[in-house]
C-alpha positions as CSV (number, residue, x, y, z in Angstrom):
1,X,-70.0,109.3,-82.3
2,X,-66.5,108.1,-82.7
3,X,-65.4,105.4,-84.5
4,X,-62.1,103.6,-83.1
5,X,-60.8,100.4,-84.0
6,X,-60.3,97.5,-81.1
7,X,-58.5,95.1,-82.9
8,X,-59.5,93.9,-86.9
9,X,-62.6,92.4,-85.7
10,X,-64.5,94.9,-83.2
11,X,-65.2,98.7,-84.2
12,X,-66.6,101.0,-81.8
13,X,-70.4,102.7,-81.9
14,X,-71.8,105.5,-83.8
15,X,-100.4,97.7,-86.2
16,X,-105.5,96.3,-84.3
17,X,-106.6,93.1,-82.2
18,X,-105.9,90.0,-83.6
19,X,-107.2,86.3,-82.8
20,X,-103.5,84.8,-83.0
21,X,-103.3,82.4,-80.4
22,X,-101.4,79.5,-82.1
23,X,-104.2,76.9,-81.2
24,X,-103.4,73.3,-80.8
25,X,-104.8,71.7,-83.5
26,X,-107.4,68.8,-82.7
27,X,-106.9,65.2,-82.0
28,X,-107.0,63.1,-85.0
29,X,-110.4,62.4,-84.3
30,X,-112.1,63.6,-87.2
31,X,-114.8,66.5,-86.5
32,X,-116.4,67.1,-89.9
33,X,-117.8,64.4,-91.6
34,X,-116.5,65.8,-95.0
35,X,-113.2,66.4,-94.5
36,X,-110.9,63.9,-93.8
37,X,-107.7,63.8,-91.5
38,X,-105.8,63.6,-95.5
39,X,-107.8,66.1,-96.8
40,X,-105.9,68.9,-98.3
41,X,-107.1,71.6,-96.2
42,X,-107.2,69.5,-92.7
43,X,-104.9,71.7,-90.7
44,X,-106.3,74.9,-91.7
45,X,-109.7,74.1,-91.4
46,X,-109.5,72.9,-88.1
47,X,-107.2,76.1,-87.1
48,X,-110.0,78.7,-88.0
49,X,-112.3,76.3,-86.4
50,X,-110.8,75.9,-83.2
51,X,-110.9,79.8,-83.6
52,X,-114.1,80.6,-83.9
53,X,-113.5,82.3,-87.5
54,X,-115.3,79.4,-89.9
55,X,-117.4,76.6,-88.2
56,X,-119.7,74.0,-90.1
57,X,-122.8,74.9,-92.5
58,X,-124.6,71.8,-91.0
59,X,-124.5,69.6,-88.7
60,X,-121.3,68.5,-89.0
61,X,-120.3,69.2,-92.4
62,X,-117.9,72.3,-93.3
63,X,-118.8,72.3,-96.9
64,X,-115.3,72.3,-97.8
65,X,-115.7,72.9,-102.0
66,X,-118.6,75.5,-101.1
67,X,-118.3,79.2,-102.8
68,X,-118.0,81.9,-100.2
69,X,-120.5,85.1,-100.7
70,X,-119.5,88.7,-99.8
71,X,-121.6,88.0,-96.7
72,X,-120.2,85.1,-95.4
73,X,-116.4,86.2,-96.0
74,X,-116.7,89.6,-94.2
75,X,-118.5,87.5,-91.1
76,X,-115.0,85.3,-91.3
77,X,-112.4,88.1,-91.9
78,X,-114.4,90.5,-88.9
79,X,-113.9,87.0,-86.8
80,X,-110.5,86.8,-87.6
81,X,-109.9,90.2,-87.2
82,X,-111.6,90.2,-83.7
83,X,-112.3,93.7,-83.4
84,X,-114.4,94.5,-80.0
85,X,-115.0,98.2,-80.5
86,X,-118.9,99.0,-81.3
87,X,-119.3,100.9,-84.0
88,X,-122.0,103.3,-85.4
89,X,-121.0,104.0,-88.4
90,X,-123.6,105.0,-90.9
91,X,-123.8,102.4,-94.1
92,X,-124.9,103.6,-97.2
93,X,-125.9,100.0,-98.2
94,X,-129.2,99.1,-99.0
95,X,-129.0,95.7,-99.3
96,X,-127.7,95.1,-95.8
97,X,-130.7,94.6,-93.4
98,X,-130.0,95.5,-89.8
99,X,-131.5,92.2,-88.6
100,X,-128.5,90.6,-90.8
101,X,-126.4,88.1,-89.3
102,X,-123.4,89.7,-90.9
103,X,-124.7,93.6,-90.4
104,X,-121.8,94.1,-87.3
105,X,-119.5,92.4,-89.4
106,X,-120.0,94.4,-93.1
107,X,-120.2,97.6,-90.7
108,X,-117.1,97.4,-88.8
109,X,-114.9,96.5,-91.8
110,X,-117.0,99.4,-94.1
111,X,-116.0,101.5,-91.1
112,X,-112.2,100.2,-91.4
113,X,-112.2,101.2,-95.2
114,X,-112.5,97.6,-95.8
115,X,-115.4,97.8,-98.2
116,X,-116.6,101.4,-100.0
117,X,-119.5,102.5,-98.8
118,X,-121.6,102.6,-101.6
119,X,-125.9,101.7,-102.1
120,X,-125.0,98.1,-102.9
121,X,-123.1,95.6,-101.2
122,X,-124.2,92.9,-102.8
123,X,-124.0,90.3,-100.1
124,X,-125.1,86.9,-102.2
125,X,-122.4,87.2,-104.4
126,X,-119.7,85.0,-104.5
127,X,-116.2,86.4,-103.9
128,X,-113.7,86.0,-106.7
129,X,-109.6,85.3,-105.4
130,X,-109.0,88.8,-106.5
131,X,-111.6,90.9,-104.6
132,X,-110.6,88.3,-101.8
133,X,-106.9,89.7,-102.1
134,X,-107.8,93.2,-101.9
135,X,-110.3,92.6,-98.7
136,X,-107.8,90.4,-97.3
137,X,-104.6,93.5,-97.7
138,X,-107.3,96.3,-96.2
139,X,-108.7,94.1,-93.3
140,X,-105.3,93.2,-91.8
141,X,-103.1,96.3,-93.1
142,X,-100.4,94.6,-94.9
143,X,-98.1,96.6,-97.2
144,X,-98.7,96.5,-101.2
145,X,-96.0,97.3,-103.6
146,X,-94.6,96.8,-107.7
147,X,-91.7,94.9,-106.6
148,X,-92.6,91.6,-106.8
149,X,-91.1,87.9,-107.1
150,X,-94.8,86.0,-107.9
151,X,-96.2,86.9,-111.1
152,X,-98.9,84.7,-112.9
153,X,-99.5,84.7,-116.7
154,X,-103.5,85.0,-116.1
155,X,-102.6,88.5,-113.9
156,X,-101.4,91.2,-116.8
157,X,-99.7,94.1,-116.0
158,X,-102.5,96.4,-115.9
159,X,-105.1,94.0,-113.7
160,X,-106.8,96.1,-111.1
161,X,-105.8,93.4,-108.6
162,X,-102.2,92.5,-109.8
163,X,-99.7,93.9,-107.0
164,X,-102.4,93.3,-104.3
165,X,-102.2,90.0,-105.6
166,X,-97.9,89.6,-106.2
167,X,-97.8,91.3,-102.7
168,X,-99.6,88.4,-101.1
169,X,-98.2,85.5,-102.8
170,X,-94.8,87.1,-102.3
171,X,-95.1,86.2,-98.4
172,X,-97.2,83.6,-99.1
173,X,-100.3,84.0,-97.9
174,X,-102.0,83.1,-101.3
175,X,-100.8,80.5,-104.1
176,X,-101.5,80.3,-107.4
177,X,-104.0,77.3,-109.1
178,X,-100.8,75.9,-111.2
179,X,-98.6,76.1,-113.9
180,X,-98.1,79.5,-113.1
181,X,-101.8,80.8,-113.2
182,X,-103.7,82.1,-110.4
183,X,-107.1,82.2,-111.5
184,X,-108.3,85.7,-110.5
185,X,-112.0,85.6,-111.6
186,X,-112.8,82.4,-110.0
187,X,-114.7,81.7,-107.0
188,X,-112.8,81.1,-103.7
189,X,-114.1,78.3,-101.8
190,X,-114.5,77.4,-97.9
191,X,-111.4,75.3,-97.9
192,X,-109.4,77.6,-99.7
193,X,-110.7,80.8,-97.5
194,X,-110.0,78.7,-94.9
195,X,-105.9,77.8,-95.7
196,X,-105.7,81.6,-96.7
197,X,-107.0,82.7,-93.3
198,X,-104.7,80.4,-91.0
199,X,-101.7,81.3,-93.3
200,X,-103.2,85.3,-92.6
201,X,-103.1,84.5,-89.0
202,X,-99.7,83.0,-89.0
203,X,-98.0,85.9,-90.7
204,X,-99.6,88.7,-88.6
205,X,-98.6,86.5,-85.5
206,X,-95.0,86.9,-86.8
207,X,-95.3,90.8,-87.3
208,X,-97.0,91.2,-83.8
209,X,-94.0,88.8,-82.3
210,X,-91.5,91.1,-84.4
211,X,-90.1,88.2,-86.1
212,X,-90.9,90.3,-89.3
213,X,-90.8,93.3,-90.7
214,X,-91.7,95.7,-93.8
215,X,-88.4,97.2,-95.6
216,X,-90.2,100.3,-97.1
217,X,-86.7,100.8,-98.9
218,X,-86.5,97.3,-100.7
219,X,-89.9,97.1,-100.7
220,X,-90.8,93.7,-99.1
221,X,-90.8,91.7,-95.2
222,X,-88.1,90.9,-94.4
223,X,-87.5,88.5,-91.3
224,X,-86.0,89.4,-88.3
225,X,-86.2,86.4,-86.0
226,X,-84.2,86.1,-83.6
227,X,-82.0,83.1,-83.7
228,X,-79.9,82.8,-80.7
229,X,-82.4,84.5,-78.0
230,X,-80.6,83.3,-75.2
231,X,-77.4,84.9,-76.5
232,X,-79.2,88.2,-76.4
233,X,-80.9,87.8,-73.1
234,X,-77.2,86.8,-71.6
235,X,-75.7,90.0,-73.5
236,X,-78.5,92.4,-72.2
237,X,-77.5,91.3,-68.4
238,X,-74.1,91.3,-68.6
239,X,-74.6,94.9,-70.0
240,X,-77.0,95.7,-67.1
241,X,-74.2,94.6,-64.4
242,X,-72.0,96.8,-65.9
243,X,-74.3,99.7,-66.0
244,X,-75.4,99.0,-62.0
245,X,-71.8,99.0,-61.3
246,X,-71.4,102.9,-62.3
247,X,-75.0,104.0,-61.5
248,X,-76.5,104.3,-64.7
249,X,-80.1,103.3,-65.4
250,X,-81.1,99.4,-66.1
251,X,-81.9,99.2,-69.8
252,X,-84.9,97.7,-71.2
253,X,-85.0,95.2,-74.2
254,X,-86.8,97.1,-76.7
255,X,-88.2,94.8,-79.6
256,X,-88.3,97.1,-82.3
257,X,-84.9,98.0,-81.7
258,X,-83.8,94.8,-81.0
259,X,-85.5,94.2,-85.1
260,X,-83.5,96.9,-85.9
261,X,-79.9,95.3,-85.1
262,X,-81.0,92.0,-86.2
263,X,-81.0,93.6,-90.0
264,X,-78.0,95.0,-89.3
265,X,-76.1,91.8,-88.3
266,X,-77.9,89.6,-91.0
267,X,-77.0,93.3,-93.5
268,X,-73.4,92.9,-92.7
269,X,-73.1,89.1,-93.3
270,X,-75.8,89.7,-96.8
271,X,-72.9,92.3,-98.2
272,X,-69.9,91.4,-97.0
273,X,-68.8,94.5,-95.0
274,X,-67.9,94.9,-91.0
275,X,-69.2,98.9,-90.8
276,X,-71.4,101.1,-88.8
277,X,-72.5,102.6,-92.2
278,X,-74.3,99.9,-94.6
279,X,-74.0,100.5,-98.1
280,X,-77.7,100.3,-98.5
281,X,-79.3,101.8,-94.5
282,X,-76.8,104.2,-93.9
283,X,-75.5,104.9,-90.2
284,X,-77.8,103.6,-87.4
285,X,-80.3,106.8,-87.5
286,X,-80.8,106.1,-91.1
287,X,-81.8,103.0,-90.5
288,X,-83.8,103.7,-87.6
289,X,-85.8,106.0,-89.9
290,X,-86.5,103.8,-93.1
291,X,-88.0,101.2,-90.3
292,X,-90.3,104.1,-88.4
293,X,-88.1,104.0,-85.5
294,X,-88.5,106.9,-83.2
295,X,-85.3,108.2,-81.1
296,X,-84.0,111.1,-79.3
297,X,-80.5,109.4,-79.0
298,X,-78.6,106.5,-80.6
299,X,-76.1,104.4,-80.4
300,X,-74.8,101.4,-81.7
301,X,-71.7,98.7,-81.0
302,X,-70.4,95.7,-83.3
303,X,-68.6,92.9,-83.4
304,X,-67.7,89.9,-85.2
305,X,-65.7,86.4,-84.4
306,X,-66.2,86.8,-80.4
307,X,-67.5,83.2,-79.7
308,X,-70.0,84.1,-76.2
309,X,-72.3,86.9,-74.9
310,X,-69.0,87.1,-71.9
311,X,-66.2,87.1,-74.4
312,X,-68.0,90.0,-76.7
313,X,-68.9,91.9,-73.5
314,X,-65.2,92.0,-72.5
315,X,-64.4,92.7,-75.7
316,X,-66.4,95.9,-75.7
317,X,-65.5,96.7,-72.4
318,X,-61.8,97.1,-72.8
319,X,-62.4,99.6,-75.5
320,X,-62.9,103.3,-73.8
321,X,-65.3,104.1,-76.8
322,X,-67.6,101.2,-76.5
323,X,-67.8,100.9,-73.1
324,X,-68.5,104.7,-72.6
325,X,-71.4,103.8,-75.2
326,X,-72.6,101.0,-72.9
327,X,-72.8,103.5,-69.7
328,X,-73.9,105.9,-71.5
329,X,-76.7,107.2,-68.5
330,X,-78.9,108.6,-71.4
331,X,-79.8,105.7,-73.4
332,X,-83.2,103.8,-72.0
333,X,-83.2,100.8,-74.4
334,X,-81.5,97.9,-75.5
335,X,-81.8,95.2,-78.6
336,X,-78.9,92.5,-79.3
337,X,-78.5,90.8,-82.5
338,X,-76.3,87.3,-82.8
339,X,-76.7,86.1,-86.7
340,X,-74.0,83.2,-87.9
341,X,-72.0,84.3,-90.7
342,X,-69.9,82.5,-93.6
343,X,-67.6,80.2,-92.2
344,X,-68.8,79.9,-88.7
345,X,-68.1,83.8,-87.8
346,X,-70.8,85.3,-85.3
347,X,-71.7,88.7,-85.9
348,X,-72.7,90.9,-83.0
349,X,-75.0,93.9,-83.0
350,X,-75.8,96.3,-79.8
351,X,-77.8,99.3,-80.4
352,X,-79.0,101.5,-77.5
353,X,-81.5,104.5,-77.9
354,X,-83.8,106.8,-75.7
355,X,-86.9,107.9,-76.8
């Protein structure tokens, strides 16, 4: 690609099912008789309930400062998983009955890798936080790493559980117990299953809606939500007129890609440089590779200062090289990225690829 300057500010281009409907929560009529509208844990408890992961023990009682079992959890993390896949996968336990309640459940996430298959599950037992962490990481595939803000004094550097543990509070799915301790070895209880569940659902909602993303080079999520959508819708027409014009193929908005020049712009305005190579992706394919992108082609366009999809499309346009990047017949896809910069400036990101 070539790289041609159009004036000091433009430069030219070079994973399941989930339950994670975002359920209103209900009225303020209060449902179970032990936990209050103030309670704590209101919101969430209602959430999973109104989901079908965690319902009341009795009558109408949710048993909020219960322990949970081995049992019990894997029936609430298969709910919230929502798998619908059977399954006949052989379990070594012998302390799972068929005629159990939770058998599907223990099965399906054994079968996931979940729990090890070994003679005794050990269903009665109460769940500590830290076998909850490792259950919760395996049952909804999130990425574990060392490089971690949250640390707790009562987690030592060689705890079995420690980075699944840093991992999770990092994006704040788990918090600690206070003053900087987390409590590993004790019990969880319904209430708190029950805010680490909605806060589980929440966060894969924002993965599935690509409003998040794992950096496997800095080692953590970053977010990637788009903040000026109808900027990027407007950009992607405009671009799509001007492709009809010459007869080259309408292009598609492609999520992941569009993820991918969202890091870009918010890169650019993060380190202070106007480049198609970042001084920590690389060019564009780079990039495109750290984040599991797949391509055959790709190209990219920037832009910084223009103040509307039409006056950044122009802008492009009168510039041979990024116009000829914007025909370009061969590319099938399209993502925009408009972040706000320091002092006002809007920083523009076009990438196109084919794949």
């Amino acid at each position: 690609m070539t790289k041609t300057k159009l004036l000091p500010i433009l430069i030219c281009s070079i994973a399941f099912f989930l339950i994670l409907s975002n359920s209103t929560l209900a009225n303020n009529a209060r449902y179970y008789e032990d936990v209050s509208s103030t309670h704590w844990a209101y919101p969430s408890i209602m959430k999973v309930h109104n989901l079908g992961i965690m319902g009341e023990v009795s009558g109408h009682k949710f048993h909020p400062k219960e322990k949970v079992t081995r049992a019990e959890a894997a029936q609430y993390l298969y709910n919230a998983l929502g798998v619908k896949e059977e399954t006949s996968f052989k379990m070594a336990f012998k302390d799972v009955p068929q005629n159990a309640s939770y058998y599907k459940a223990v099965q399906t996430l054994t079968s996931l890798g979940v729990f090890q298959n070994t003679t005794a599950f050990k269903p009665d037992r109460h769940l500590t936080r830290a076998e909850l962490c490792i259950v919760l990481v395996h049952t909804f595939s999130i990425e574990v790493d060392k490089i971690n803000r949250a640390s707790f004094k009562d987690v030592v550097s060689k705890h079995w559980a420690k980075d699944h543990i840093e991992s999770l509070a990092d994006i704040g799915i788990i918090n600690g117990t206070g003053k900087n301790m987390f409590s590993p070895t004790s019990h969880i209880t319904r209430a708190e299953l029950a805010v680490i569940l909605a806060g589980t659902i929440d966060f894969q909602l924002k993965l599935t809606s690509h409003e998040m993303v794992y950096d496997y080079l800095q080692k953590d999520y970053l977010s990637v939500k788009n903040l000026y959508p109808h900027f990027s819708e407007e950009v992607v027409a405009l671009v799509n007129e001007e492709r009809e014009k010459v007869g080259a193929p309408i292009l598609k908005v492609d999520p992941k890609l569009t993820q991918l020049a969202i890091i870009k712009a918010n890169d650019m305005v993060k380190r202070s440089y106007f480049d198609h190579k970042s001084p920590l992706y690389g060019y564009p394919w780079d990039m495109a590779g750290i984040f599991d992108y797949p391509f055959i082609s790709l190209g990219e366009n920037i832009a910084r200062n223009y103040k509307s999809p039409k006056t950044v499309v122009e802008g492009w346009m009168k510039s041979s090289s990024h116009r000829s990047t914007m025909l370009n017949e061969n590319y099938t896809n399209i993502g925009i990225a408009c972040v706000n910069g320091k002092n006002g400036q809007l920083y523009w990101v076009q990438q196109f690829s084919s794949n």
